[in-house]
PARO-302224 format. One record per residue: residue number from 1; residue in one letter; x, y, z of N, C-alpha, C in turn. Coordinates in nm, 4 decimals, always signed. Example, Ala and Ser with C-alpha at 12.3 -4.5 7.8 and 13.67 -1.06 7.14 Angstrom:
<tikols>
- resi,resn,n.c1,n.c2,n.c3,ca.c1,ca.c2,ca.c3,c.c1,c.c2,c.c3
- 1,A,+1.3190,-0.5690,+0.7800,+1.2300,-0.4500,+0.7800,+1.3200,-0.3300,+0.7800;
- 2,S,+1.2850,-0.2250,+0.7080,+1.3670,-0.1060,+0.7140,+1.2900,+0.0030,+0.7870;
</tikols>
This chain:
<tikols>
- resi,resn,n.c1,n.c2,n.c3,ca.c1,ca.c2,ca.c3,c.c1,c.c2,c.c3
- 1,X,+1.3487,+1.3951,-0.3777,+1.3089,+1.3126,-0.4899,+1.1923,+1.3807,-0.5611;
- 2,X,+1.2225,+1.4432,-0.6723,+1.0688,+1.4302,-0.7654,+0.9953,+1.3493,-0.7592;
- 3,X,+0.8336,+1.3851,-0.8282,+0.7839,+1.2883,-0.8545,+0.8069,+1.1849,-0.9791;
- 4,X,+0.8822,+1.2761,-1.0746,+0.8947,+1.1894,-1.1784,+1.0413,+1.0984,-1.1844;
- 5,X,+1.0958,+1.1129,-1.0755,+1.2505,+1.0220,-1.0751,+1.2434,+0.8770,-1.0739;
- 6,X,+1.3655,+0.8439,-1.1581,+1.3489,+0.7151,-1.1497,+1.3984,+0.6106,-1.0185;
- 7,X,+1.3785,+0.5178,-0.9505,+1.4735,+0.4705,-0.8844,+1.5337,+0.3595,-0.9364;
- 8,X,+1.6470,+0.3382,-0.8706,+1.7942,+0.2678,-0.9227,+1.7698,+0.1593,-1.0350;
- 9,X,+1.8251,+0.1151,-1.0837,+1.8110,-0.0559,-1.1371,+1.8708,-0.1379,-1.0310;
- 10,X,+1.7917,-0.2543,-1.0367,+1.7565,-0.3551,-0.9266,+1.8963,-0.4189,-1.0135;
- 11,X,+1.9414,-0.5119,-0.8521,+2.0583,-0.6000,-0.8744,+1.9649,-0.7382,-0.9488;
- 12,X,+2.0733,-0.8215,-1.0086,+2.0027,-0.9332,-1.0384,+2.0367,-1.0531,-0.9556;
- 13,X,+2.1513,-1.0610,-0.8406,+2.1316,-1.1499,-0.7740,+2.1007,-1.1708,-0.6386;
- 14,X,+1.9810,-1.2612,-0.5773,+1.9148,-1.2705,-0.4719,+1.9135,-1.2087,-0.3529;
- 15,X,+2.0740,-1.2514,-0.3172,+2.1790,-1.2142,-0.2035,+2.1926,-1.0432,-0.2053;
- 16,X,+2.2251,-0.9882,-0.3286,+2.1905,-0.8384,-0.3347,+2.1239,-0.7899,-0.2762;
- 17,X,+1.9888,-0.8321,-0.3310,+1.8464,-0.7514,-0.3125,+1.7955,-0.7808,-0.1646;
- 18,X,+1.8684,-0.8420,-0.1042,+1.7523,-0.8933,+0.0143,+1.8924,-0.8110,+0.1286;
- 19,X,+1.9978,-0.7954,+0.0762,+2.0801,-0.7523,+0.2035,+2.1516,-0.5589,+0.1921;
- 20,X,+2.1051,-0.5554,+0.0637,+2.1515,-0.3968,+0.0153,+2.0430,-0.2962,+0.0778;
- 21,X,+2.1327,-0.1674,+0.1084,+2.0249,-0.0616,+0.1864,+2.0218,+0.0254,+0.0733;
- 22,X,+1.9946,-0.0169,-0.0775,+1.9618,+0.1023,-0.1949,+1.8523,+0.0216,-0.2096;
- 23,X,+1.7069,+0.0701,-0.2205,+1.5747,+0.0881,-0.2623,+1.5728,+0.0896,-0.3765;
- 24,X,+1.4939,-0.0390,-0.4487,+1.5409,-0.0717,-0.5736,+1.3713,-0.1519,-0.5980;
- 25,X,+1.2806,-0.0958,-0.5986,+1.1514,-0.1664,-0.5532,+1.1310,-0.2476,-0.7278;
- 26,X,+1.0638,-0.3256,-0.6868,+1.0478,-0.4338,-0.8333,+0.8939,-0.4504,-0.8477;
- 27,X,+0.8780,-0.3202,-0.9945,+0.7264,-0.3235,-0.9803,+0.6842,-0.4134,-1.1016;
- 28,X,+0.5987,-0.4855,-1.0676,+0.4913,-0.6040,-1.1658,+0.5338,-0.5331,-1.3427;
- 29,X,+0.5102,-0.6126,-1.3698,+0.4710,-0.6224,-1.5671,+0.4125,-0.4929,-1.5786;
- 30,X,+0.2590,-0.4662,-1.5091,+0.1973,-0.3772,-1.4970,+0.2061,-0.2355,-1.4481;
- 31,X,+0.3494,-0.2500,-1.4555,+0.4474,-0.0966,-1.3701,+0.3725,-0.1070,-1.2084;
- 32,X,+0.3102,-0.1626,-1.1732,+0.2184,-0.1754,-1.0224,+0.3095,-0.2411,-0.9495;
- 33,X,+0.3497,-0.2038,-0.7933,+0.3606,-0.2655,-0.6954,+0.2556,-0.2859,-0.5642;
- 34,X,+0.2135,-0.4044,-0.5395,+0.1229,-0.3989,-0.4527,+0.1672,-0.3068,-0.3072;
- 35,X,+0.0882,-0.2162,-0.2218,+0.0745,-0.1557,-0.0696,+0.0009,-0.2268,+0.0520;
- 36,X,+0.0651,-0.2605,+0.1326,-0.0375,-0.3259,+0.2629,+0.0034,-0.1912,+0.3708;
- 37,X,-0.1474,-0.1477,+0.3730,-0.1236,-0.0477,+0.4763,-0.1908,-0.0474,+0.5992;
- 38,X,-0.0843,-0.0354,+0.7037,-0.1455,-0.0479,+0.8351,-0.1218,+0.0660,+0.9395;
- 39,X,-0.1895,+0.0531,+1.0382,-0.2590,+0.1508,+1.1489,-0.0882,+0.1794,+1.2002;
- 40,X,-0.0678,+0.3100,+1.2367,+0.1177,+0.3146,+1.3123,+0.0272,+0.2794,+1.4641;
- 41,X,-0.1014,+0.3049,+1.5078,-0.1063,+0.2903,+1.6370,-0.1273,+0.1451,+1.7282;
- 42,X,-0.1908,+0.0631,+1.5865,-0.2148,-0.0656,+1.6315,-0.1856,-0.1724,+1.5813;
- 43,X,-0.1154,-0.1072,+1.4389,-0.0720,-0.2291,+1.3163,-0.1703,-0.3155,+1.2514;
- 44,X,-0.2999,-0.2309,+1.3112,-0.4202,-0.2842,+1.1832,-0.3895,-0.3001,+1.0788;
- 45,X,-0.4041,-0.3967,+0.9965,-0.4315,-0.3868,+0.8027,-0.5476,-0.2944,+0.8040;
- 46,X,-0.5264,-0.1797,+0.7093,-0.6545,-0.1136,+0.6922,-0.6812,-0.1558,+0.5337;
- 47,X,-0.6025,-0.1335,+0.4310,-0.6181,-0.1566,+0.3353,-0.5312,-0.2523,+0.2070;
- 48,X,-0.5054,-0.2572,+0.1152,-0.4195,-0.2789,-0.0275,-0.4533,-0.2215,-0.1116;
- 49,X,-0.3645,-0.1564,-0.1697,-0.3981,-0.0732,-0.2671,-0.2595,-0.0708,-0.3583;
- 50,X,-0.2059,-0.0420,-0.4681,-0.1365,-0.0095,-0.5539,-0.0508,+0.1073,-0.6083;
- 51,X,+0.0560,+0.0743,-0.6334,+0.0811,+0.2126,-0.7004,+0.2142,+0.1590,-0.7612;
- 52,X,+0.2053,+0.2766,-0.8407,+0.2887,+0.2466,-0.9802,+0.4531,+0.3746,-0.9406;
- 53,X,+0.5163,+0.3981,-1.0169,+0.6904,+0.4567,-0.9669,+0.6192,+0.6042,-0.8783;
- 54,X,+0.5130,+0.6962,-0.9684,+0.4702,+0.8108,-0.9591,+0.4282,+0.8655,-0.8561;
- 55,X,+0.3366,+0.7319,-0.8166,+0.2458,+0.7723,-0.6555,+0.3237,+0.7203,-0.5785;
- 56,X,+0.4588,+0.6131,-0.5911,+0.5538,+0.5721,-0.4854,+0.6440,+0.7447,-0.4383;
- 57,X,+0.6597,+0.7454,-0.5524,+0.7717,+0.8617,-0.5325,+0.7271,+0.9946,-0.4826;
- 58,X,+0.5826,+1.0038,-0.5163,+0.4953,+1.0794,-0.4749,+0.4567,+1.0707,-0.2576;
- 59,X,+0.4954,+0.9620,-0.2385,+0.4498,+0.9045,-0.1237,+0.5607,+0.9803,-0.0199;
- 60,X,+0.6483,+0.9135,-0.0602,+0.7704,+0.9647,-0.0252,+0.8703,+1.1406,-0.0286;
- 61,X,+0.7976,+1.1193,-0.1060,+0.8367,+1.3184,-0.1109,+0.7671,+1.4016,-0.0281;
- 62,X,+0.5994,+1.3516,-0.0036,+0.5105,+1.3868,+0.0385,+0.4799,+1.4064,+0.1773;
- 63,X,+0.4947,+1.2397,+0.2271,+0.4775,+1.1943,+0.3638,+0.3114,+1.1503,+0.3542;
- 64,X,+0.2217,+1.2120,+0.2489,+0.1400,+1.1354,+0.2368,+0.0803,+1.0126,+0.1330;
- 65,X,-0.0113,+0.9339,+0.1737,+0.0043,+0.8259,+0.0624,-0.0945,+0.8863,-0.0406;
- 66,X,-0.0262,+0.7838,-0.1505,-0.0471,+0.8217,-0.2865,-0.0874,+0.6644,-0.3746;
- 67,X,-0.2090,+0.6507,-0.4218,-0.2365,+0.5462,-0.4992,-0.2151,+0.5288,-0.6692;
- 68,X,-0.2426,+0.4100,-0.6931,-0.2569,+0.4355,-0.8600,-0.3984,+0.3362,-0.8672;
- 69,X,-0.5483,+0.3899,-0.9090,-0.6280,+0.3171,-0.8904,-0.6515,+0.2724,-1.0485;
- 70,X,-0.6583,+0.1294,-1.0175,-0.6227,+0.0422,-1.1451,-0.8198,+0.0346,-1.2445;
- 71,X,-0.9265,+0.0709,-1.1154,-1.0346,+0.0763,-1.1986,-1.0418,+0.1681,-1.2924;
- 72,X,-0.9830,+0.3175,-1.2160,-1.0269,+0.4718,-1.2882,-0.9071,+0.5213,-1.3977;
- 73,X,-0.8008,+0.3963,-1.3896,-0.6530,+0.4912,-1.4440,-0.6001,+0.5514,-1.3630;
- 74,X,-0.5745,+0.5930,-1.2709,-0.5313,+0.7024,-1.2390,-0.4732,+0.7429,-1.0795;
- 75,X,-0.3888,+0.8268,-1.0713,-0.3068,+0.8872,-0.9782,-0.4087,+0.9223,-0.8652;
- 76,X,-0.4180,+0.8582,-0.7310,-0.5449,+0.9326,-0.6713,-0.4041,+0.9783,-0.5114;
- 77,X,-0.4505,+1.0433,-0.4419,-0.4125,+1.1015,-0.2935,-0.5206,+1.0656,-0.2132;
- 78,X,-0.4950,+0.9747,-0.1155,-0.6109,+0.9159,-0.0252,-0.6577,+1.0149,+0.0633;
- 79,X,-0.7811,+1.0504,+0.0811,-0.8292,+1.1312,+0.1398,-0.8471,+1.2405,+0.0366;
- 80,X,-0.8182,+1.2443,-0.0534,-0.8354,+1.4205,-0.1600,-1.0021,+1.4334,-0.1577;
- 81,X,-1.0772,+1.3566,-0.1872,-1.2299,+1.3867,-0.1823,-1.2667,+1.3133,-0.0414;
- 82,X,-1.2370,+1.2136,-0.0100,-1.3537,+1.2080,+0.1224,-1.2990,+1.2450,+0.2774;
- 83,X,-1.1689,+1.3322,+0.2718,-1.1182,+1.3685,+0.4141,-1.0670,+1.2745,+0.4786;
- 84,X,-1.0607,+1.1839,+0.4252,-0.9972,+1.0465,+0.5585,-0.8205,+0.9936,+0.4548;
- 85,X,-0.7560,+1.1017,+0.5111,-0.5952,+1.0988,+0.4801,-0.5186,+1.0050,+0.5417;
- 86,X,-0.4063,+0.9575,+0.5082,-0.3412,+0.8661,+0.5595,-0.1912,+0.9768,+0.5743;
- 87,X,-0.1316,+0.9894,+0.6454,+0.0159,+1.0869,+0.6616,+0.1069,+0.9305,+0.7273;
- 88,X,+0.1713,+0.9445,+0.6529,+0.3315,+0.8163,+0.6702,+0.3666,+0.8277,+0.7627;
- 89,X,+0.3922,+0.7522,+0.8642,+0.4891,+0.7292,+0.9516,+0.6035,+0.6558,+0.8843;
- 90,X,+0.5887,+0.5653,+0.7760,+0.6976,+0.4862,+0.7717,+0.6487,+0.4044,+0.6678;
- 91,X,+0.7692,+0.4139,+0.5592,+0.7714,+0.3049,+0.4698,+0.8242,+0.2222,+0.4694;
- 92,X,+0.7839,+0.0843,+0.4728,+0.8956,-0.0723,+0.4695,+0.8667,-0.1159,+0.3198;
- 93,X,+0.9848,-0.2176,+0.3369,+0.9329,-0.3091,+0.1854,+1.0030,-0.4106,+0.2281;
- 94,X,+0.9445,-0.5344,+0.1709,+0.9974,-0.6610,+0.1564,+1.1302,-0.7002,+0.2096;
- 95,X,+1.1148,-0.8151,+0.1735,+1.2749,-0.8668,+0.1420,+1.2995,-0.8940,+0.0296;
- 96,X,+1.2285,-0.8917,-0.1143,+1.2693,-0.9142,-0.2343,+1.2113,-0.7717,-0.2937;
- 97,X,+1.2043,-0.6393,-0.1918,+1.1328,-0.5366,-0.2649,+1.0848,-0.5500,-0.3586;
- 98,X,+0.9323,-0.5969,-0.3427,+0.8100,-0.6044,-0.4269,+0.6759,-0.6370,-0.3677;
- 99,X,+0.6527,-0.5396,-0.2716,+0.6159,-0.5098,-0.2104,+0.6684,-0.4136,-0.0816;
- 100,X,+0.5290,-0.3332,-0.0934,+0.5535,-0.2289,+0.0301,+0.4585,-0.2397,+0.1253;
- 101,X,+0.4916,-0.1555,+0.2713,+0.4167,-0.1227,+0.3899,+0.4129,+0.0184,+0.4108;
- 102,X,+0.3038,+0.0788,+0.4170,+0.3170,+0.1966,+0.4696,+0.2321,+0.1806,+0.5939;
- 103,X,+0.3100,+0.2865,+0.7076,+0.2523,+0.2487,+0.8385,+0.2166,+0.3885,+0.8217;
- 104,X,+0.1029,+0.3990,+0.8873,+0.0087,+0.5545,+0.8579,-0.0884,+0.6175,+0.9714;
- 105,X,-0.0583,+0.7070,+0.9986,-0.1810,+0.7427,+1.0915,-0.3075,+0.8013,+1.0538;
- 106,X,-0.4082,+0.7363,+1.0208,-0.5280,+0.7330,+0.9412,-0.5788,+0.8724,+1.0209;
- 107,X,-0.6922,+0.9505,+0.9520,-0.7741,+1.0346,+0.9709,-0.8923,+0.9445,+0.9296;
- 108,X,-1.0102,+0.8737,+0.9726,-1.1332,+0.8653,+0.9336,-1.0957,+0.7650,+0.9006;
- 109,X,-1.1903,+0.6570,+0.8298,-1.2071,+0.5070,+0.8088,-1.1346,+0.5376,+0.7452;
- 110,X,-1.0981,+0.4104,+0.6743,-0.9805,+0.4008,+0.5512,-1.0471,+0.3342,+0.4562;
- 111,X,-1.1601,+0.2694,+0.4860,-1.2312,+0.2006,+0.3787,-1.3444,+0.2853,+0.3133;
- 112,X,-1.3902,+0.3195,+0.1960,-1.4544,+0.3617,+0.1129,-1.6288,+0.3090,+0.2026;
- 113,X,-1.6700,+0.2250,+0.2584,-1.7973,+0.1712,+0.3382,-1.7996,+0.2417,+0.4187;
- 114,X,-1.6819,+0.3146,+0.4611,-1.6834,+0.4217,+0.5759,-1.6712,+0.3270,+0.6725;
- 115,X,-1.6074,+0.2149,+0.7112,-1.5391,+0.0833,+0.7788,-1.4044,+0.1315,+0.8397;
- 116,X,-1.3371,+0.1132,+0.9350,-1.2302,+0.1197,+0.9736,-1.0878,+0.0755,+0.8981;
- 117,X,-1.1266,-0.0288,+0.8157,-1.0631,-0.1487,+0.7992,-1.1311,-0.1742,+0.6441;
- 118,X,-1.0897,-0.2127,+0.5308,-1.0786,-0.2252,+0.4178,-1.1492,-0.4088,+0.4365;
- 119,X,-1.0878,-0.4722,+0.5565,-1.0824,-0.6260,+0.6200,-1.1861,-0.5890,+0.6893;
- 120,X,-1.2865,-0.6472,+0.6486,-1.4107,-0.6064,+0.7973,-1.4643,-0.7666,+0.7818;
- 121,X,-1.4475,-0.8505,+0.6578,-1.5557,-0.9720,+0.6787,-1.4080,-1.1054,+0.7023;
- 122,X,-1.4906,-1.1763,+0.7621,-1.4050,-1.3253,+0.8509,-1.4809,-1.4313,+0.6931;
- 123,X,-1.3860,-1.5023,+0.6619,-1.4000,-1.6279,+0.5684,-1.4589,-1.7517,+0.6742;
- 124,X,-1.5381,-1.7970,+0.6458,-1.6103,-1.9226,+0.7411,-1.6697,-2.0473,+0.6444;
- 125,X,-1.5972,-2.1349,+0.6828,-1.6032,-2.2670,+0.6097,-1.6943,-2.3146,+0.6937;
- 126,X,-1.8373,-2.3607,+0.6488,-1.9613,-2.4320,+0.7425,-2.0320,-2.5542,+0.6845;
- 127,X,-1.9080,-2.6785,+0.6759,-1.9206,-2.7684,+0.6060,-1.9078,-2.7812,+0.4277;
- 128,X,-2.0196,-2.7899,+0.3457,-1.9631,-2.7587,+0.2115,-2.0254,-2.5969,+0.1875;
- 129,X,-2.0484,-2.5220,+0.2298,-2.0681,-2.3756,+0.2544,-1.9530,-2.3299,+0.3183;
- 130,X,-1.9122,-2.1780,+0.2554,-1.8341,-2.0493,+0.2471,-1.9210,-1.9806,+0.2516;
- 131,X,-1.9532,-1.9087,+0.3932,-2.0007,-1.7387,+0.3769,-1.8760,-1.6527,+0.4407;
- 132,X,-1.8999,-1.5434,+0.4414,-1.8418,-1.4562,+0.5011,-1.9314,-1.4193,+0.6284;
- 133,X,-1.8440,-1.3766,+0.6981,-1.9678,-1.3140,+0.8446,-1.8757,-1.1412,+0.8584;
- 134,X,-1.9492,-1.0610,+0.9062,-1.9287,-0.9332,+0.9248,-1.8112,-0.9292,+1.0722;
- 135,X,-1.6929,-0.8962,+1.0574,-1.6608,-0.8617,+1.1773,-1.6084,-0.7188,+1.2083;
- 136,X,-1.6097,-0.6208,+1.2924,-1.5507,-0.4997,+1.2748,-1.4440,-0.5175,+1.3658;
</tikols>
C-alpha cells in the first residue's frame, strides 16, 4: 500500500460493515479517525491520538505508528524527535470501522510528560468537588 492510496468505499448497510473482512475505515467530517493505543505487553491505554487516510496508510506500510496532529497540522511519526517509538504489533478496528487500535510495543513513555501512560490522572467525585488525583 502507498502512502497516498485510497481505501475501498464503505458499504452502506450495517450488516456489511460489521461482518465484511475488506477494511473500509470511516473517517469523521474532518478526514480524522480517532487511535486508542495500547501496550502489546499489558494492554495498557497509553494514548489517543488521530490520524487522517495518510498516517493510517502510512502506519500500515510502515509497521510504525503514524499521527495527524490536529494542533500543528500535520503528519507527525511518534518518536521522530523524542526517541520513544511505537512499532505495531497489530492493528484492530471497530465494529462499525471508525475507530482504530493499534497494539504497540512502546520504546520510552508514550506520553509527552515523559509518563508511561498519556492516562496518568483518576477522576474523583468528593461530594460537590471534582479533582483529579495523580495515579501512575
Amino acid at each position: 500500500m502507498t502512502h497516498k492510496q485510497k481505501f475501498p468505499e464503505r458499504e452502506t448497510h450495517k450488516g456489511a460493515i460489521e461482518e465484511t473482512q475488506t477494511f473500509t475505515p470511516k473517517f469523521g467530517a474532518d478526514g480524522l479517525i480517532p487511535a486508542a493505543v495500547t501496550d502489546a505487553g499489558d494492554g495498557r491505554l497509553l494514548m489517543l491520538a488521530f490520524m487522517n487516510a495518510d498516517a493510517l496508510a502510512r502506519t500500515i506500510a510502515t509497521g510504525e505508528a503514524w499521527y495527524w496532529s490536529r494542533s500543528r497540522g500535520e503528519l507527525w511519526r511518534k518518536g521522530a524527535t523524542s526517541g520513544n517509538t511505537q512499532r505495531v504489533v497489530e492493528i484492530r478496528t471497530d465494529c462499525d470501522q471508525d475507530t482504530i487500535e493499534l497494539v504497540v510495543d512502546q520504546t520510552g513513555p508514550a506520553c509527552h510528560t515523559d509518563r508511561r501512560s498519556c492516562f496518568y490522572r483518576v477522576i474523583l467525585a468528593d461530594g460537590d468537588e471534582i479533582k483529579l488525583i495523580f495515579k501512575e
